[in-house]
C-alpha positions as CSV (number, residue, x, y, z in Angstrom):
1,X,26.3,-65.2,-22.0
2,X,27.7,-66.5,-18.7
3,X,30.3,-65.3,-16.2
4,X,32.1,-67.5,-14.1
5,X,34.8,-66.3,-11.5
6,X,37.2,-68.5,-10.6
7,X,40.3,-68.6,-8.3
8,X,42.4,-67.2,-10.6
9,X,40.6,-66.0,-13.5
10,X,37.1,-64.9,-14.9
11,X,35.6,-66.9,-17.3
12,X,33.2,-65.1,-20.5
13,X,31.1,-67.7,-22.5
14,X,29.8,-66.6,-25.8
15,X,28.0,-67.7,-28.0
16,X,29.7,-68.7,-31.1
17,X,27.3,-66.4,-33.5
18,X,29.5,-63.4,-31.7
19,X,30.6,-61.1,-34.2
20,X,34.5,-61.5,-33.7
21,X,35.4,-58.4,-34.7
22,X,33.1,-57.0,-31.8
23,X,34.8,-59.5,-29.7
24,X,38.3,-58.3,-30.3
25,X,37.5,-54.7,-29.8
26,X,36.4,-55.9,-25.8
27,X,39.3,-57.9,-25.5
28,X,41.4,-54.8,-26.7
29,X,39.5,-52.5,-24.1
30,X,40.0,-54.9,-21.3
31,X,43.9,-55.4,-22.2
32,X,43.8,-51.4,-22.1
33,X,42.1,-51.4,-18.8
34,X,44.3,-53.8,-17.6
35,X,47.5,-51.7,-18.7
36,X,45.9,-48.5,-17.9
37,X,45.3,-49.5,-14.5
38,X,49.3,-50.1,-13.4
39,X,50.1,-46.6,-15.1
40,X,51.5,-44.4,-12.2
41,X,51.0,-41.5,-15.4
42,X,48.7,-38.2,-14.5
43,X,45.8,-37.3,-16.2
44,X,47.6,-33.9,-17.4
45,X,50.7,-36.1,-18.3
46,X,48.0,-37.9,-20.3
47,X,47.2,-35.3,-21.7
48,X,49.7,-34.0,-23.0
49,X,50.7,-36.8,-24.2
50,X,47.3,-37.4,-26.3
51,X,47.9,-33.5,-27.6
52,X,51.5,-34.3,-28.8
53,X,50.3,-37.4,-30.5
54,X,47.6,-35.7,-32.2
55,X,50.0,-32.9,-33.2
56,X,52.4,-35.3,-34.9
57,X,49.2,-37.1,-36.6
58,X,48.0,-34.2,-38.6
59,X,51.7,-32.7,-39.2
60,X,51.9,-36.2,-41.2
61,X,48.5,-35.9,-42.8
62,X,49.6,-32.2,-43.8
63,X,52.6,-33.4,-45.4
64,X,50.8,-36.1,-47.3
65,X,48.1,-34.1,-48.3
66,X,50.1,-31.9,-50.0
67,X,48.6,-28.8,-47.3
């Protein structure tokens, strides 16, 4: 694997035995990152967020479950 930086952009070469499912899930954290990073959010507004997402989740799983 090589890394190049350019003027405008940083450059990964793989090798093309990569697993690209394994690929796609680094792509995915660095898209995250790069989202996460221009969020003006608080942790605790994070948080919060996370808890009420959650919450939802397993109020659906309850239903579906028959709980």
């Amino acid at each position: 694997m090589t890394i190049e930086r350019t003027n405008n952009e940083i450059i990964f070469r793989l090798p093309n035995n990569i697993n690209l499912d394994d690929l796609q899930d680094f792509a995915d954290y660095f898209q995250y990152r790069t989202i996460a990073n221009k969020s003006k959010a608080s942790q605790t507004e994070v948080d919060n967020l996370v808890k009420e997402i959650k919450k939802g989740r397993w109020d659906k799983t309850r239903k579906q479950l028959g709980l």
